[in-house]
N, C-alpha and C positions, 0 to 999 in steps of 0.2 A: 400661414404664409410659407412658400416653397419659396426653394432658392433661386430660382429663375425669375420669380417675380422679384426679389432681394435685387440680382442683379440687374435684372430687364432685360435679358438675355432669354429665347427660345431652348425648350430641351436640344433641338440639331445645331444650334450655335455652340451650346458646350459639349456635348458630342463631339464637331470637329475640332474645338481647342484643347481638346484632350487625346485624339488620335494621333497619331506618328503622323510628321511632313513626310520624312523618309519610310519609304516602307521598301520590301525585298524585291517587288517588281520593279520599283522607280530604279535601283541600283542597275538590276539586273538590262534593264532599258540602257542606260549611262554607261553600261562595260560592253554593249552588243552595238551599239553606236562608235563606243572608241573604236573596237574591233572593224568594224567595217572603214573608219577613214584611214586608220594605220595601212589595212588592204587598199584600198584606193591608190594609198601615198606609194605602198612599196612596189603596186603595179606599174603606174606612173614613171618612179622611178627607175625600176628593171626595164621594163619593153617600151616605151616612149619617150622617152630621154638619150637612149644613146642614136634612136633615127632621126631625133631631128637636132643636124650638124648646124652651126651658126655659121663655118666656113664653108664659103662654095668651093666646085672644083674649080678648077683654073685651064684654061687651053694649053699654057705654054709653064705651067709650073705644077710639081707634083709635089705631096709631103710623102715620103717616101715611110716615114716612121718619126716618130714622139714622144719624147721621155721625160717626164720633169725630175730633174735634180732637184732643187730646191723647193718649196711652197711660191716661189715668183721667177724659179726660174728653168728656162726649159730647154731642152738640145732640139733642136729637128733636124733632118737630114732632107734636101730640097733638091730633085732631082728637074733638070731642064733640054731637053734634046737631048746629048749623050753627057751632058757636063752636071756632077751633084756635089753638093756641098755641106759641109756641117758647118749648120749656126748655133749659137746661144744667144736664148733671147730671154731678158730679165723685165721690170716693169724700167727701169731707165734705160736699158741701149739694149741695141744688137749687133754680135760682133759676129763676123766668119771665120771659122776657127783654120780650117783647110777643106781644099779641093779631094774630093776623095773619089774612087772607082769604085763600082758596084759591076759587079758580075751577072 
């Protein structure tokens, strides 16, 4: 009596449950796949992400420039025909700081 008939298993059924799941291509496969979505992501997010603006332009309002001070809060400088202004705008209010000239 052989052991296959003992278990009732074929010799290519213990074959495979004796082989590695993992083996060096499977790995090699799973780091050459990460490698490409990482690329994907940091293309994404270098060249297509800073073209598409969520603010439109405006006819009669311009952002002249944009600085966040804090993680919620942010300066802008809003320029309107010859008249521009510095705001601060946080997630609760926005205030105008003063009327300012730009050259």
């Amino acid at each position: 009596m052989t052991l296959s008939t003992v278990l009732g298993a074929s010799p290519e059924t213990l074959v495979l449950q004796s082989s590695p799941v993992v083996t060096t291509g499977y790995v090699m496969q799973v780091i050459l796949s990460l490698a490409v979505v990482v690329a994907i992501i940091y293309v994404v997010g270098r060249y297509l992400m800073p073209k598409l603006k969520v603010a439109g332009t405006g006819k009669f309002i311009q952002v002249l420039d944009r600085v966040m001070l804090e993680p919620q809060v942010t300066a802008y400088i809003l320029k309107t025909g010859k008249k521009s202004w510095l705001v601060v705008a946080s997630n609760k209010n926005v205030e105008k700081i003063s009327e300012i000239e730009i050259e």
